[in-house]
VEXMILUM-117638 format. One record per residue (C-alpha): x, y, z; residue in one letter. Coordinates in steps of 0.001 Angstrom, whole numbers, padded with zeros to 6 digits. Example, Ala and Ser with C-alpha at 12.3 -4.5 7.8 and 13.67 -1.06 7.14 Angstrom:
{px 012300	py -004500	pz 007800	residu A}
{px 013670	py -001060	pz 007140	residu S}
//
This chain:
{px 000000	py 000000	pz 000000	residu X}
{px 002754	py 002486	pz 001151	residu X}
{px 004585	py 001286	pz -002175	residu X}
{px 001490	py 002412	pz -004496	residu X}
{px 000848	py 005752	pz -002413	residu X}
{px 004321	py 007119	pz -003318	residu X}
{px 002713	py 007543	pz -006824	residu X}
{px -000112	py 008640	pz -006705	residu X}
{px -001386	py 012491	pz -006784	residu X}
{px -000780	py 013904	pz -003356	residu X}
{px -003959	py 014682	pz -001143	residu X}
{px -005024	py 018076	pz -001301	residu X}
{px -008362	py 017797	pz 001324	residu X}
{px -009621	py 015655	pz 004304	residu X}
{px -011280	py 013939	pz 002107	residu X}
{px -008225	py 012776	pz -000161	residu X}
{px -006392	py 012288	pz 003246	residu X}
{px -009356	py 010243	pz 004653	residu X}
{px -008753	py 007626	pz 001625	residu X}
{px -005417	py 006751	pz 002929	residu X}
{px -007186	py 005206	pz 006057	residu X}
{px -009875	py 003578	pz 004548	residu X}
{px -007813	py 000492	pz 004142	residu X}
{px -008159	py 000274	pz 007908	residu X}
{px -004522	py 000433	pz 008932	residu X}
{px -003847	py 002456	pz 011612	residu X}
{px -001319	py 005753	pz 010902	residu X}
{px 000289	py 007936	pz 012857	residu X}
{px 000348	py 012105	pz 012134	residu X}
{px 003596	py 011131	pz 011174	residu X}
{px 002463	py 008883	pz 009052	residu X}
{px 000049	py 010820	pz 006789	residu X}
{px 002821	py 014002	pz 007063	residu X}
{px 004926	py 012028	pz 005251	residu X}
{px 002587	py 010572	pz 002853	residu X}
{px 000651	py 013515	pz 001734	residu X}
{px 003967	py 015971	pz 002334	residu X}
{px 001398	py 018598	pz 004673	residu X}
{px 002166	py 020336	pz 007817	residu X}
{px 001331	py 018076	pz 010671	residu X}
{px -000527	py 020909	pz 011498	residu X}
{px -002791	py 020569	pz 008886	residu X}
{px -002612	py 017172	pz 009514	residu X}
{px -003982	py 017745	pz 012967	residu X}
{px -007068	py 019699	pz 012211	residu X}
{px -007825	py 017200	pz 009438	residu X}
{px -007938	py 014070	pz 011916	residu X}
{px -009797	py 016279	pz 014502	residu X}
{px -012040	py 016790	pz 011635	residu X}
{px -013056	py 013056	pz 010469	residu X}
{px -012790	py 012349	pz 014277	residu X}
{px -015613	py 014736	pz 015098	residu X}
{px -017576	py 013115	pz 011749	residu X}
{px -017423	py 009619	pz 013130	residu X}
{px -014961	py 008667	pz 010397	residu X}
{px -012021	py 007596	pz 012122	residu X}
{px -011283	py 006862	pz 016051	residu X}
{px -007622	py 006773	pz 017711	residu X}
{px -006556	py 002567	pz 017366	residu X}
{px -003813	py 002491	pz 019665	residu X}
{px -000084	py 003519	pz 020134	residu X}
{px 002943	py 003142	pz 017792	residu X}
{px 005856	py 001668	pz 018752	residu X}
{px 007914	py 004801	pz 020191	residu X}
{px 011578	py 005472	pz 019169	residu X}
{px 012067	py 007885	pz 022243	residu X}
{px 009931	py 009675	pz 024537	residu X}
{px 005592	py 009042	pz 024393	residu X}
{px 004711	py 006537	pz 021637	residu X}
{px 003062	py 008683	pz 019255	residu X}
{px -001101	py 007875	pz 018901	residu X}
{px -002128	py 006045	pz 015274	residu X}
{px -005683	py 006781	pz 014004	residu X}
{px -007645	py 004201	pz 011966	residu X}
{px -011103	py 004106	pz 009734	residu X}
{px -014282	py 003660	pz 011988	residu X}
{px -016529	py 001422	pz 009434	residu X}
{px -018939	py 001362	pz 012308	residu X}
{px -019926	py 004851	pz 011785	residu X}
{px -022561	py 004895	pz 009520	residu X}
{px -024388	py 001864	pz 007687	residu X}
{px -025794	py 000962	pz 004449	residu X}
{px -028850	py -000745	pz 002460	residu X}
{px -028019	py -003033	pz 000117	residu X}
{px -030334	py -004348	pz -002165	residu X}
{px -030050	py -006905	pz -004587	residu X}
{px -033337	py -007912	pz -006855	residu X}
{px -033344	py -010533	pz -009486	residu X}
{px -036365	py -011720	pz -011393	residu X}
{px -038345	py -013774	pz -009210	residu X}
{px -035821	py -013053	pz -006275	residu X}
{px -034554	py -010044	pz -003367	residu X}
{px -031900	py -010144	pz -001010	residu X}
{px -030892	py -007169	pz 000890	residu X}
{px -028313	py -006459	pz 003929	residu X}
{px -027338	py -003901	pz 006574	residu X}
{px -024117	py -003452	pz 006237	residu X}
{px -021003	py -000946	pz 007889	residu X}
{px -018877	py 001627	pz 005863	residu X}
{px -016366	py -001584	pz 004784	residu X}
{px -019497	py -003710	pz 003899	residu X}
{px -019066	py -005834	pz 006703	residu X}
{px -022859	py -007632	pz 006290	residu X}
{px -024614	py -006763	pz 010142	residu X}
{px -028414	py -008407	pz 009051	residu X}
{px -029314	py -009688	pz 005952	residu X}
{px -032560	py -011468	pz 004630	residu X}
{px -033851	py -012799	pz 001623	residu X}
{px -037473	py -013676	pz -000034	residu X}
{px -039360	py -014379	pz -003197	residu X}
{px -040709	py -011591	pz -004807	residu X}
{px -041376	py -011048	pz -008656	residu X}
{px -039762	py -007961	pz -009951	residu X}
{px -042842	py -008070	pz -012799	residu X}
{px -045289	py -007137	pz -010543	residu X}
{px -043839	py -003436	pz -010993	residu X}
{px -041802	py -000754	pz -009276	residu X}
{px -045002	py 000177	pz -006680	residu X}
{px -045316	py -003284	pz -005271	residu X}
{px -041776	py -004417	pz -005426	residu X}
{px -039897	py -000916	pz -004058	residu X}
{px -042621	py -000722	pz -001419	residu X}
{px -041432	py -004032	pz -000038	residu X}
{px -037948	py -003125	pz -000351	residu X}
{px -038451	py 000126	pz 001558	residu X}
{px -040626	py -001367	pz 004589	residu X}
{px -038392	py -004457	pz 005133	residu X}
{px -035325	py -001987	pz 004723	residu X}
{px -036827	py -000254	pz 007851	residu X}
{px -037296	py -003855	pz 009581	residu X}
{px -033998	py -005006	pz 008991	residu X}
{px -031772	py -001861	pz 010021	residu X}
{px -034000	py -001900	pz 013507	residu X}
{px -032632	py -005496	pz 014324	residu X}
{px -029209	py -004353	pz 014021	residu X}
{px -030028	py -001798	pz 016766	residu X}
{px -028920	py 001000	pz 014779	residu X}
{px -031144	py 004135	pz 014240	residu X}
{px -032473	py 004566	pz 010348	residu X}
{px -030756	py 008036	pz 011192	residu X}
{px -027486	py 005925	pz 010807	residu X}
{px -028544	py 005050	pz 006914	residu X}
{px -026106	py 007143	pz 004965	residu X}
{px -026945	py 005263	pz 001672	residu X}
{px -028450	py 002833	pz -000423	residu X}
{px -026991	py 000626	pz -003052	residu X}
{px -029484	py -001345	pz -005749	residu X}
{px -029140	py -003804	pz -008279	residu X}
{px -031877	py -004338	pz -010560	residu X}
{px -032224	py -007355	pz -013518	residu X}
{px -032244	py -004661	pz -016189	residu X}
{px -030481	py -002140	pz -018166	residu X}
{px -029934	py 000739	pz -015897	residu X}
{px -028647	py 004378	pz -016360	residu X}
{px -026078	py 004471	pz -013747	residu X}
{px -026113	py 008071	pz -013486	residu X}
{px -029886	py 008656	pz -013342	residu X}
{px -030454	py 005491	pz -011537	residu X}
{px -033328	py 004647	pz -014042	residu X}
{px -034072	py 001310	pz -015197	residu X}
{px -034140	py 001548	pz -019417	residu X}
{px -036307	py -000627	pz -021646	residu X}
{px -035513	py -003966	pz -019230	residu X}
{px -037063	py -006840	pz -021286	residu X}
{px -038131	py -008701	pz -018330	residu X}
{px -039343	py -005701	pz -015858	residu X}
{px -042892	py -004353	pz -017278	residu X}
{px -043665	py -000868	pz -015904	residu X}
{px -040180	py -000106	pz -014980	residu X}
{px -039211	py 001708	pz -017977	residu X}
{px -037487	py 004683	pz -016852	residu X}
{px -038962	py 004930	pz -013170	residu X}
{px -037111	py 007652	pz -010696	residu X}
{px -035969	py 004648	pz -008555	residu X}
{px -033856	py 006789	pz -006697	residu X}
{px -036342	py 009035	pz -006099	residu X}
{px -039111	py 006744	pz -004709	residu X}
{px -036767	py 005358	pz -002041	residu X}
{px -034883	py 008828	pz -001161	residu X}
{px -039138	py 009412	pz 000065	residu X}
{px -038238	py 006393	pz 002503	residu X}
{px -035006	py 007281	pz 003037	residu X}
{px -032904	py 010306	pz 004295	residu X}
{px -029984	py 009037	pz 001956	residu X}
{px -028314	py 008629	pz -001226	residu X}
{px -029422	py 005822	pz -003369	residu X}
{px -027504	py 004383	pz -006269	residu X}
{px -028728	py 002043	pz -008552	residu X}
{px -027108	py -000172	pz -011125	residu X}
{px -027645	py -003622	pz -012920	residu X}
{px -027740	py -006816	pz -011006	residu X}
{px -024875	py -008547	pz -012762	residu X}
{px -022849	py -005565	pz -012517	residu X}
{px -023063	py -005276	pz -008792	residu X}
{px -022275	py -009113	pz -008601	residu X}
{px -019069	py -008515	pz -010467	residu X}
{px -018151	py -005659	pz -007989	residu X}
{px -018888	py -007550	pz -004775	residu X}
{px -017022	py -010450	pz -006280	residu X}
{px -013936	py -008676	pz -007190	residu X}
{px -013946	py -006529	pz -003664	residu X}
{px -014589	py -009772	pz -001517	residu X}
{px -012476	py -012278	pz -003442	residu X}
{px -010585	py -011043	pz -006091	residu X}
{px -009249	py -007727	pz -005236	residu X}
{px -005678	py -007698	pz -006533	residu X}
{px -007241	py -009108	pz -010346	residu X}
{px -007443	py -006015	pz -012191	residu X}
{px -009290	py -007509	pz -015330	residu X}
{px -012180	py -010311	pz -014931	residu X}
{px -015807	py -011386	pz -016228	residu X}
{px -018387	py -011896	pz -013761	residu X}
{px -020962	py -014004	pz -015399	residu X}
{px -024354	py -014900	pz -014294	residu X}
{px -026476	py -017760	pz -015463	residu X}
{px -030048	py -017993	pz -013785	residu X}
{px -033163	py -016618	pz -015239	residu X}
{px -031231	py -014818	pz -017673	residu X}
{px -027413	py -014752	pz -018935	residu X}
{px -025511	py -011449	pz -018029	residu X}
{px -022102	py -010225	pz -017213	residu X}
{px -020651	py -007994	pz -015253	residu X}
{px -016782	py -006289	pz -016639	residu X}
{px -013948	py -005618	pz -014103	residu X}
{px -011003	py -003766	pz -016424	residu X}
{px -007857	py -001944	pz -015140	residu X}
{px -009483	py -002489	pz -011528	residu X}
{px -012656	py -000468	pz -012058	residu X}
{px -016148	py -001655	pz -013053	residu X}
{px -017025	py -000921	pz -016738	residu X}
{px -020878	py 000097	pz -017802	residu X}
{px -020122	py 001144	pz -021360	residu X}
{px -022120	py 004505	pz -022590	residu X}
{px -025428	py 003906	pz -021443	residu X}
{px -024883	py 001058	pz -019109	residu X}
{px -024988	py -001723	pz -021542	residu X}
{px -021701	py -003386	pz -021496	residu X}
{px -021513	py -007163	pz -020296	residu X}
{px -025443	py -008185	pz -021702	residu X}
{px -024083	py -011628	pz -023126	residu X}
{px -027450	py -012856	pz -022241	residu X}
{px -028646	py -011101	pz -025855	residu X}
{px -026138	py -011997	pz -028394	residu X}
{px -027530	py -014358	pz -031050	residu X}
{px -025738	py -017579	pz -030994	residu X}
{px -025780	py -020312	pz -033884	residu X}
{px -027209	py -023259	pz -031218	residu X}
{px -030087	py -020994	pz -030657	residu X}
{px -031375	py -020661	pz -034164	residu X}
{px -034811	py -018795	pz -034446	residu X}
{px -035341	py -019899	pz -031308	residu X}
{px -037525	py -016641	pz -029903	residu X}
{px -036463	py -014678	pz -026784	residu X}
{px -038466	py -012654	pz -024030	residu X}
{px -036244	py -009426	pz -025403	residu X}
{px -038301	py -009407	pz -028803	residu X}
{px -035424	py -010943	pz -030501	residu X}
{px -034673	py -014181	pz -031825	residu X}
{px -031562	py -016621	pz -031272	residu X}
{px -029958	py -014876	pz -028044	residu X}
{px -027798	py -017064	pz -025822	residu X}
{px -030319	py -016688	pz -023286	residu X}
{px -033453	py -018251	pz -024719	residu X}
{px -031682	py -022058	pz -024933	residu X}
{px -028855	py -021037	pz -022082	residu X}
{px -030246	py -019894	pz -019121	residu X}
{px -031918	py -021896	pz -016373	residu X}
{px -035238	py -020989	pz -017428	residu X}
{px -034474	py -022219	pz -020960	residu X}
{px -032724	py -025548	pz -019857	residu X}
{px -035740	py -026092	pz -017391	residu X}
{px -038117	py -025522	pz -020238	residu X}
{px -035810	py -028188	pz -022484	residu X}
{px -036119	py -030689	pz -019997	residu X}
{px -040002	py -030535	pz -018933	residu X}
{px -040733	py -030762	pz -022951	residu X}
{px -038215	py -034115	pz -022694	residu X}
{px -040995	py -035148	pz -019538	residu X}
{px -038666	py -034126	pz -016503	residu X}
{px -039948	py -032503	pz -013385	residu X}
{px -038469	py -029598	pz -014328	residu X}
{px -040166	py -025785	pz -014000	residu X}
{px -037800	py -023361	pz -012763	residu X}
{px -033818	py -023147	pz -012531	residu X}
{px -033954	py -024536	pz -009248	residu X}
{px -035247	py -027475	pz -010400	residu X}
{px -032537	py -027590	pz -012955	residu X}
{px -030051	py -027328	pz -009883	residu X}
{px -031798	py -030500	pz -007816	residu X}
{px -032046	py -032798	pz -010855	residu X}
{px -028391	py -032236	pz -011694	residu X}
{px -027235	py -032298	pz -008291	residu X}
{px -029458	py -036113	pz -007868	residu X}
{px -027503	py -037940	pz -010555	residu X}
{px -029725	py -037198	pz -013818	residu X}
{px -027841	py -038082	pz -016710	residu X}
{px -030286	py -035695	pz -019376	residu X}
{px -030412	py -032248	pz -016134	residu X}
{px -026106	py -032958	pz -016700	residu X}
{px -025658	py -033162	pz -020567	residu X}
{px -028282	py -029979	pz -021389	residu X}
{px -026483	py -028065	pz -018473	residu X}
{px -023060	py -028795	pz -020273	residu X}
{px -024437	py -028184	pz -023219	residu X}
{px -025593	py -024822	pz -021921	residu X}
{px -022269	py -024246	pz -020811	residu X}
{px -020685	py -025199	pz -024137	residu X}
{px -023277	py -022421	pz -025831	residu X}
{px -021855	py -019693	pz -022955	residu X}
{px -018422	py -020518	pz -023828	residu X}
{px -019040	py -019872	pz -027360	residu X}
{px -020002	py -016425	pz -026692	residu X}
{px -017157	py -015839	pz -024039	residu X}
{px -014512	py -017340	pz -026480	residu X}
{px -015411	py -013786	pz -028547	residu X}
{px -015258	py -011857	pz -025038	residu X}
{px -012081	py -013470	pz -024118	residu X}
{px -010353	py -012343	pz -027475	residu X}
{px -011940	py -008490	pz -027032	residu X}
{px -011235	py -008018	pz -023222	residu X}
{px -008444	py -010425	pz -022573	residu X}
{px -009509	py -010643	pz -018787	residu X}
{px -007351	py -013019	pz -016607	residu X}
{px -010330	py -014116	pz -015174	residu X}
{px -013485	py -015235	pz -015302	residu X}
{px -015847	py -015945	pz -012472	residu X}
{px -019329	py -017766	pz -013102	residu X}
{px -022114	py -017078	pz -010892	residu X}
{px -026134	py -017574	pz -010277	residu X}
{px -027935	py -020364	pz -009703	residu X}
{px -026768	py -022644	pz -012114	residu X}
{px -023721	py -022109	pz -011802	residu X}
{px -024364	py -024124	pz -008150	residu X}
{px -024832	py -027498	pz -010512	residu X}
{px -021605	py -028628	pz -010122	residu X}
{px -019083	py -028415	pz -012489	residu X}
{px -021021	py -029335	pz -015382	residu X}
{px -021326	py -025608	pz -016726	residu X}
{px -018058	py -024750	pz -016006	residu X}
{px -016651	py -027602	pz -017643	residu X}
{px -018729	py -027083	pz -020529	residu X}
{px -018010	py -023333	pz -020600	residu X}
{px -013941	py -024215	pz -020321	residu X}
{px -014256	py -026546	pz -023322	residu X}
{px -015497	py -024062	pz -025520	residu X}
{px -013194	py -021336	pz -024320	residu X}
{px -009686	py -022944	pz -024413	residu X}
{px -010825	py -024704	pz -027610	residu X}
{px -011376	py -021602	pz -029869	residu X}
{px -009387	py -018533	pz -028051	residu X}
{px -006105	py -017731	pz -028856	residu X}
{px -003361	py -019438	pz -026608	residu X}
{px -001944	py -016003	pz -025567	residu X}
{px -005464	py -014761	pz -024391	residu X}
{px -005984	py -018112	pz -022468	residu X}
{px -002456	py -018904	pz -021065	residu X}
{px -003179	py -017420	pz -017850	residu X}
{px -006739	py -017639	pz -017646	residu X}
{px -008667	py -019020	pz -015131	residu X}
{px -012520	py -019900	pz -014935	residu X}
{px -013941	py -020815	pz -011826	residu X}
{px -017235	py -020363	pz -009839	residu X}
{px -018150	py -017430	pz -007443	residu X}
{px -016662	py -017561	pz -003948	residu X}
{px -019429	py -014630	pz -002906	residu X}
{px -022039	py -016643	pz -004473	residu X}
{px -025299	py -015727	pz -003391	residu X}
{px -023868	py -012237	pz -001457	residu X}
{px -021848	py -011322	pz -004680	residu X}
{px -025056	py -008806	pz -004921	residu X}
{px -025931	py -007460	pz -001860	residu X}
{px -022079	py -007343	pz -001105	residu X}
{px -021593	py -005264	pz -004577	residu X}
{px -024341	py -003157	pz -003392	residu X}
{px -023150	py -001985	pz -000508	residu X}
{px -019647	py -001194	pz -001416	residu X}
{px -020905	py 000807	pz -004865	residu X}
{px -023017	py 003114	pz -002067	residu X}
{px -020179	py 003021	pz 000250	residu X}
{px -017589	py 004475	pz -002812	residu X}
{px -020201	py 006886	pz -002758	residu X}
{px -020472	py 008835	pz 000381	residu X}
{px -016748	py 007939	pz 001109	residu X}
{px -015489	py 010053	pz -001352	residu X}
{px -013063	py 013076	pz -001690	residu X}
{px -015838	py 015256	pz -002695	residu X}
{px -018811	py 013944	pz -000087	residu X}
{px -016488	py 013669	pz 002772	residu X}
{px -015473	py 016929	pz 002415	residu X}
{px -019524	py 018043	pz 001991	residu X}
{px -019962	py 016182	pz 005501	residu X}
{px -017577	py 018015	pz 007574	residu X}
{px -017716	py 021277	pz 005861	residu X}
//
């Protein structure tokens, strides 16, 4: 860490000095003097500053090389907390978690994101309220709210845009309708996008370039390049899930189009497959249980599926060279029938310099990835240069 701060731009603010301890390593005035290159008086009325915010507490005494050992100061994650929110298709999951996304309560339920933003935000808003009371924390403590919706979402706006499988959401003020809840900031991005970032935070943080993909309802992934979570120009990037594939033919798909990855790929399209072939199969789940019991026809159409994935990530692989590529969702939990079918096709037809060092395994956050993504995209909110200096101005 010390290493990497001796080139990058100096901090100019408490708020630039405050990222220095967000790592939670405790530093000394000393410390940060030498770092940033300020008066430790300036120093000094900076700490005093995030110490009166909440934002950092004293952690103890340095080892002295004469006279009083001088007193380090260290991030206080407990200071504030955070919403996170994760909402698939048929699906919700949020947490309570501190300013390092340390998870305090979390709970999950079924709930169908088609039955519109009214029913489904509503719910998300009154059992936000119910979880940050069992915590024991005030919702006067709620700083922000992170949300991951299983759509195409205008990061900047926060509004959901044409999302194929979310009638009524087209361009709601999501933001908006929980800020009426909430005294906070609420951020909003796509479900697979959040997954990637709580994936790479939680278990992959020194990869700089990876592919979060998820395989449940629908197919989508999730970029990590140069360390920093790509959306594209209008929040796009990563929607696998929609690019027509040979294997799928004119096979139709819920977006309008016809022969997208996702209509014979996803769990909902390998569950369909195998109730037309007279299996007790309905949802993705039951794709999961019949795999996971030993039947030979749940195993081949999962690899298969996998094989189909891998023939659109071969392409990815060749445009993003990422070192990494992490598979996630439900079906993904299988086994390693996906995997191994999605490894077949990508080491057979990418280019042995693009694959050398690539890996493909399955999610170590697995069903947190979201919620855990959520939290730290509205914690890299309200931890920033520019709204820590707001708060203590």
């Amino acid at each position: 860490m010390e290493e990497l701060l001796k080139f990058a731009p100096r901090p100019t603010g408490a708020g630039d000095m405050f990222q220095l301890l967000r790592d939670g390593q405790p530093r000394t005035r000393a410390d940060l003097a030498a770092i940033t290159g300020q008066a430790r008086s300036t120093i000094a009325a900076r700490i005093d500053l995030l110490m009166t915010a909440g934002l950092i507490a004293p952690a103890g005494e340095a080892s002295s090389t004469g006279g009083r050992p001088p007193v380090t100061f260290a991030f206080s994650p407990e200071a504030r907390i955070v919403l996170a929110v994760d909402l698939g298709a048929t699906h919700a999951r949020l947490a309570v978690t501190d300013l390092a996304s340390n998870v305090l309560a979390e709970t999950d339920a079924a709930l169908a994101i088609a039955d519109g933003p009214d029913v489904v935000l509503s719910w998300v808003a009154d059992t936000g309220e119910k979880l940050v009371a069992t915590t024991g924390r005030s919702i006067d403590d709620l700083v922000s709210v992170g949300v991951g919706l299983p759509g195409p979402v205008e990061h900047s706006s926060g509004r959901p845009i044409n999302p194929p499988i979310m009638p009524a959401w087209d361009d709601v003020d999501v933001p908006g309708i929980l800020q009426k809840r909430f005294d906070a900031s609420v951020l909003v991005d796509n479900d697979v996008n959040i997954m990637a970032l709580g994936e790479h935070r939680t278990a992959w943080p020194a990869v700089t370039d990876m592919l979060f993909v998820k395989v449940a309802t629908g197919i989508g992934s999730g970029i990590i390049a140069d360390g920093e979570l790509r959306r594209g120009a209008q929040g796009a990037a990563g929607d696998i899930g929609h690019v027509a594939v040979p294997s799928a033919a004119d096979v139709p798909c819920r977006c309008g189009n016809v022969g997208c990855l996702e209509a014979v790929a996803s769990g909902q399209a390998v569950a369909a497959a195998l109730a037309a072939a007279c299996l007790d199969a309905t949802t993705r789940s039951d794709v999961v249980a019949l795999v996971r019991g030993g039947d030979l026809a749940a195993s081949q159409a999962v690899r298969q599926a996998g094989r189909d994935i891998g023939s659109v990530l071969a392409a990815c692989v060749s445009l993003l060279n990422p070192s990494l590529i992490v598979i996630g969702g439900i079906v993904a939990e299988a086994g390693e029938h996906l995997i191994a079918g999605i490894r077949e096709i990508v080491y057979q037809r990418s280019l042995p310099l693009a694959t050398q060092h690539l890996r493909i395994v399955t999610s170590q956050a697995r069903g947190q990835a979201g919620v855990l993504g959520a939290s730290a995209m509205a914690v890299d909110h309200v931890l920033s240069p520019a709204a820590i200096d707001a708060l203590i101005a």
